[in-house]
C-alpha positions as CSV (number, residue, x, y, z in Angstrom):
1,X,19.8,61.0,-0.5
2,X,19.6,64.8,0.4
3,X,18.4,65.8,3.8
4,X,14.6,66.9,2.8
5,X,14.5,63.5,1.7
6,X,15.3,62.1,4.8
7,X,13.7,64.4,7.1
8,X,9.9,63.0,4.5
9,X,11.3,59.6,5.0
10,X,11.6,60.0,8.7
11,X,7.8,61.3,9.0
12,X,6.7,58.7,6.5
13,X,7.8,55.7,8.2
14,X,6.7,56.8,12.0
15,X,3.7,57.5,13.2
16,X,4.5,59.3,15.7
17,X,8.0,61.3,15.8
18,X,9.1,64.0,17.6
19,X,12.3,65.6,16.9
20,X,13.7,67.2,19.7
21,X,16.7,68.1,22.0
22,X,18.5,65.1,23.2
23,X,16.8,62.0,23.9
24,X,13.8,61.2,25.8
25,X,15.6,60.1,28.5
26,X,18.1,62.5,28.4
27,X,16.7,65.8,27.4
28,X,18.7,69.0,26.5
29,X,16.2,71.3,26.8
30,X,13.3,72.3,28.7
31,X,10.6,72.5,26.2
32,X,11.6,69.5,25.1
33,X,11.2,67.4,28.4
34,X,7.9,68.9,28.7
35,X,6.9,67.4,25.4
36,X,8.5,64.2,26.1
37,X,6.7,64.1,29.2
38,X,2.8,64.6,28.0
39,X,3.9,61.9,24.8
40,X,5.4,59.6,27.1
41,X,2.2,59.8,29.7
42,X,-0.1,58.7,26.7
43,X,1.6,55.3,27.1
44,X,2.4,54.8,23.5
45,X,6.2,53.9,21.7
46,X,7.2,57.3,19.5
47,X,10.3,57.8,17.0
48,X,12.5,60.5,17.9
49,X,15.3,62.3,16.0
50,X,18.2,64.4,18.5
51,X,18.4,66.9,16.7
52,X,21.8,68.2,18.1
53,X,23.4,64.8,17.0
54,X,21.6,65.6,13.4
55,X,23.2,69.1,12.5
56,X,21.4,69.2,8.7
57,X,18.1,67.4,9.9
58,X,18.6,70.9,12.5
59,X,19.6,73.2,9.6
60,X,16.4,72.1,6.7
61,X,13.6,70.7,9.0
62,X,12.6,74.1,9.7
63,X,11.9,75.1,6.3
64,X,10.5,72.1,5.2
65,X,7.9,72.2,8.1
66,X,7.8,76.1,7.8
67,X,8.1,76.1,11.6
68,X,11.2,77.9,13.3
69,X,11.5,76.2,16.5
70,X,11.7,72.7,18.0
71,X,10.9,70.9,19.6
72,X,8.3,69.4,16.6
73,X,6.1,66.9,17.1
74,X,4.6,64.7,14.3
75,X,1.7,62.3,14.0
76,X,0.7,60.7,10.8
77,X,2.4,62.8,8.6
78,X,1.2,65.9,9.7
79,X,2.9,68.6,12.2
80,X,0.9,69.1,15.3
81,X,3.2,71.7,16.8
82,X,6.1,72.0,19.7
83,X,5.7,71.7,23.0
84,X,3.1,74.5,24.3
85,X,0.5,73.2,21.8
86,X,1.4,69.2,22.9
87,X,0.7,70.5,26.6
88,X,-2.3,72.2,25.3
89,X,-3.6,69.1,23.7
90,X,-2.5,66.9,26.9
91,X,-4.3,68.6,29.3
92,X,-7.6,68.9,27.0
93,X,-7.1,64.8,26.0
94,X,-6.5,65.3,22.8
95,X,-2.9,64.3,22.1
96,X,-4.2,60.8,24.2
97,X,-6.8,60.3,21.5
98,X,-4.7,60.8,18.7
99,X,-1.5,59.5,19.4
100,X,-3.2,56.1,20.3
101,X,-5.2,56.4,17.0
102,X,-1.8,56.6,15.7
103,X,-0.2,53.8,17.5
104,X,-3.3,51.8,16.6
105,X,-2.8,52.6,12.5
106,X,1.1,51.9,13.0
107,X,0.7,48.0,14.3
108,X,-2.5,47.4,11.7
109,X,0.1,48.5,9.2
């Protein structure tokens, strides 16, 4: 299986995934705790990917999501952003509606 399938896989099968720097509990970046932070304060479980312990997931996600930077948060499929538009969308109570409308979708499926 090559890498872009993978990466679709990976978005497919969670409904909420967030690749990022390091681990949620371990962060290696600060965008990436921030992000971490507002999707772990919606009280919901999430997928993640590290992507410094993923090299080619690194190399081709940006490409296949035609977004440069991570980290990248994704909800049903679609990319909602990195981590100034999740803050955004925290402090206006958007990311709590939709990530547990997503969390809702994943245990009814």
């Amino acid at each position: 299986m090559d890498i872009i399938d993978t990466i679709k896989e990976q978005i497919e099968n969670n409904g909420i995934l967030l690749y990022m720097k390091g681990s949620p509990n371990q962060p290696q970046c600060g965008f990436s705790a921030q992000t971490v932070q507002a999707l772990m304060a919606c009280g919901e479980r999430f997928a993640y990917v590290d992507i410094l312990a993923n090299p080619d997931i690194r190399a081709n996600l940006p490409k296949y999501a035609n977004w440069p930077t991570f980290p990248q948060l994704w909800i049903n499929g679609e990319l909602i952003g990195g981590c100034d538009i999740v803050t955004e969308m925290y402090a206006s109570g958007e990311l709590q509606t939709l990530v547990k409308e997503a969390a809702a979708a994943q245990s009814a499926g």
